[in-house]
N, C-alpha and C positions, 0 to 999 in steps of 0.2 A: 762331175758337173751337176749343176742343180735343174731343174727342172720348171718349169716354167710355172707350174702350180705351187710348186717349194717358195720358190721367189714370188711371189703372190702372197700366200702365206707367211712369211717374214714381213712384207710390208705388212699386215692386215695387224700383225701382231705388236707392229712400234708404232704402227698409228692407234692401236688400243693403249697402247703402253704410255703415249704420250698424252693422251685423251682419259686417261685413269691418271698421270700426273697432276692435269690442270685442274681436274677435280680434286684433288687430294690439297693444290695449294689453295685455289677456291674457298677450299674449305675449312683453311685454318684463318683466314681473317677475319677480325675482330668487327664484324659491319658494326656493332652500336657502336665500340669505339670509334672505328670512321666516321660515322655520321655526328655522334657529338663533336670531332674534332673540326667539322667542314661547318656544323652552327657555331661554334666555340669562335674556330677562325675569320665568319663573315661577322659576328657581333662584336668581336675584339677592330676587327676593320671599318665599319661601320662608325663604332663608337669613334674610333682615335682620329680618320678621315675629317667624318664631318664637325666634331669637336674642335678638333683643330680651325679649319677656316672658320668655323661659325665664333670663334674668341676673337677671330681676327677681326670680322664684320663689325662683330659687337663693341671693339675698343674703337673702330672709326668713326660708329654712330654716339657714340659718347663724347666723343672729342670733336665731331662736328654740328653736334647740336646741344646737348647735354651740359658740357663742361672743355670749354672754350679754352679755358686758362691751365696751360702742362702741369704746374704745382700742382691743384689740384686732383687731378687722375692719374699722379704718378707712381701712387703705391697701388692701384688700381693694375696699372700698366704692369707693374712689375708682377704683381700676382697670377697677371694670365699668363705672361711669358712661362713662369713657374709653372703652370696647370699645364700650359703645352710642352714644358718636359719631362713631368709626370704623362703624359700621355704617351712621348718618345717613347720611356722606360713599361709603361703598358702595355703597348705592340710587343716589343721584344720580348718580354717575359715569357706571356701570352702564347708567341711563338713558339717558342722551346719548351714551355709547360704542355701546351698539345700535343708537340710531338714524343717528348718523353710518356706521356698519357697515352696515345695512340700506340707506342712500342711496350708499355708494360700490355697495351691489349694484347698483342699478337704473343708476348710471351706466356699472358696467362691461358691463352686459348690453348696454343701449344702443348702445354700443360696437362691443361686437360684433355687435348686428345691423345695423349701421348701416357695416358691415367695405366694402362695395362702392358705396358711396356717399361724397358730398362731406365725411362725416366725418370728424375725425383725430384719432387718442391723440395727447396731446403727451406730452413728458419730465415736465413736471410732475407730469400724470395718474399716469403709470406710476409717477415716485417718492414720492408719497404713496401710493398702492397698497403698496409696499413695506415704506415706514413703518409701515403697518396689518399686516401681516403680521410685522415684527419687536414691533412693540408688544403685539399678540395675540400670540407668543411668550411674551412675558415674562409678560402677566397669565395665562396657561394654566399657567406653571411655580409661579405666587402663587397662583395657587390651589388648586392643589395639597397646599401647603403649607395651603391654608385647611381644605381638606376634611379632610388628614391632624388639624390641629387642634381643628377640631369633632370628632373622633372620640373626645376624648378624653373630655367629661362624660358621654358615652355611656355609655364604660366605666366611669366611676367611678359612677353612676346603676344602670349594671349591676350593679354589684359589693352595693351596695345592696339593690336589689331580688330578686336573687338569696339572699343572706342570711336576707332577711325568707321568701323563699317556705321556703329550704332550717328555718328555723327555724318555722316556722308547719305544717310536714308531721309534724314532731317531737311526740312524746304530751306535751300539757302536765303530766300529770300524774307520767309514770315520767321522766320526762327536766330535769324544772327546775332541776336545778346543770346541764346543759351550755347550756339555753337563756339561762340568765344569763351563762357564757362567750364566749358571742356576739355581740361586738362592730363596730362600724366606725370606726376614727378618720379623719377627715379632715385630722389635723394630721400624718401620714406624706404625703399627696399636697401638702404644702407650700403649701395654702389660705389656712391660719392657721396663725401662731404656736405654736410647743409651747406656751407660758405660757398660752393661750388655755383658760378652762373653759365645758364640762368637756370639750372637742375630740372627745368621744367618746361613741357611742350603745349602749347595751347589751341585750340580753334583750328586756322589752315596752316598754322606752320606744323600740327602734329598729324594730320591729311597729308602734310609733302613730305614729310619722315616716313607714314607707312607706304609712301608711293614709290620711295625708294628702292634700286635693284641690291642695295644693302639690307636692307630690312627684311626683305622678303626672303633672299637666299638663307639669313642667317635664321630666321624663322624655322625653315622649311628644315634645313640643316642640324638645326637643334631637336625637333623630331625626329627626325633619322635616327643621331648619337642617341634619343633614348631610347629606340626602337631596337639599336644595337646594342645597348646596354639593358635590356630586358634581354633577347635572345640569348648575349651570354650567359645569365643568369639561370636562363633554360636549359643552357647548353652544359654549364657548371652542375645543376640538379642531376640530369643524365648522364653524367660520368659520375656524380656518387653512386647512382643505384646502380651503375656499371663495376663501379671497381668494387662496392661493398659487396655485390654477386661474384669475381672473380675470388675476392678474399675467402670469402665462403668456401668457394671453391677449390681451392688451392689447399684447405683446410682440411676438406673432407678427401682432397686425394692422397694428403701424407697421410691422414687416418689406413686410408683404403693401404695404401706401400706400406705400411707399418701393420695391420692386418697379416698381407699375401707374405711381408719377412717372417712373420710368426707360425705363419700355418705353412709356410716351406720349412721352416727349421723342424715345428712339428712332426708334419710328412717325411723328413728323414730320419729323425730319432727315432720314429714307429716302424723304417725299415730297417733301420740299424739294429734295432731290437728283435725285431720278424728274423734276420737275417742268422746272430746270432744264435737266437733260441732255436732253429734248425738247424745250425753248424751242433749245440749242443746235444740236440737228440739224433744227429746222424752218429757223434761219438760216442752216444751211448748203444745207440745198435750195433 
């Protein structure tokens, strides 16, 4: 039977043993990859969220002050509908390209800690790592191009809201022919149609446009989508300089296994030969 110190010492030893596991998993995770995957995934959310409602806003306040008549804003209409399943199809992507991105992390870490052991990078390994690294090019360059694009109902939003303050600081009463000169058309940013009525907002009726709980959300909204659409951009940078250091990596450790196979095979031919050359001078004695 065991002894009371024995069993003391057995636990002492699976709680070390379990406490040297959680360290050892700890230690294989990819934290850059985690953390560009958790910006990658609030900026991809961010962007398709507020994107979304804010086209929706923005086709109401079109059609209800804007452009009155369906003909006109109907290719309009159809275009955002479009834009909001291009954005369906940019969540889900997004999705699955993170997490595949997040699991080449843990495999390339692996990898490397696993550098002096019966481990090995293959060719394959390394040239999908590659793949991830030209493919993360290109969406870093796309969206670039995305963030430049959401910037743009910013400004015109801005341009907007701006007016309304610039005209609302104005004495209503000594200033009323200039507050009625003060207009916004949307049919110059190429939204709608010139034939479109009345395409254009004036004096108090562009004051109760920007008073609206439309205006404002979709304002506020369309910051966000490019606040989220910069982060991924951020987030997409930091997974290249991630995966192009794993590639490296992965690189220098078939060098390093193709090294340690040389200089084993080495080390046995030179005992094989030590080995020999004393079997032959024992027969000659």
């Amino acid at each position: 039977m065991e002894t009371p110190s024995e069993e003391n010492q057995d636990q002492r030893q699976d709680k070390r043993g379990c406490f040297e596991c959680c360290i050892k998993c700890l230690g294989g995770v990819p934290y850059a990859s985690l953390a560009a995957t958790i910006l990658c995934f609030s900026g991809v959310a961010l962007f398709c969220g507020c994107g979304h409602v804010a086209l929706t806003g923005t086709v109401t306040i079109l059609e209800t002050h804007f452009s009155k008549v369906t003909s006109d804003n109907a290719m309009l209409t159809e275009v955002i509908q479009l834009m909001q399943y291009v954005i369906y199809g940019i969540a889900s992507f997004f999705f699955l390209y993170g997490i595949i991105l997040l699991a080449e992390g843990f495999y390339t870490t692996s990898a490397v800690k696993e550098l002096h052991s019966e481990f090995k990078t293959t060719i394959c390994g390394r040239c999908i790592s590659g793949m991830f690294v030209f493919l993360t090019y290109i969406l870093g360059i796309a969206w670039l191009g995305v963030f430049g694009f959401s910037a743009v109902p910013v400004f015109l939003f801005y341009n907007m809201w701006s007016t309304c303050v610039e005209m609302t600081t104005k004495s209503p009463i000594g200033n009323m022919t200039n507050i009625d000169y003060m207009c916004v058309d949307v049919r110059q940013y190429g939204i709608i149609p010139w034939n479109a009525t009345p395409g254009k907002a004036c004096g108090y009726t562009l004051g109760d446009i920007c008073n609206t709980s439309e205006f404002y959300l979709s304002y506020h909204l369309y910051i966000v989508a490019c606040a989220g659409a910069g982060a991924t951009v951020i987030a997409l940078i930091h997974f290249l300089m991630i995966l192009s250091a794993n590639w490296a990596y992965l690189k220098d450790a078939s060098q390093m296994h193709a090294y340690q196979d040389i200089k084993m095979k080495e080390e046995r031919e030179l005992q094989d030969i030590t080995s020999r050359s004393k079997e032959c001078l024992n027969s000659y004695t």
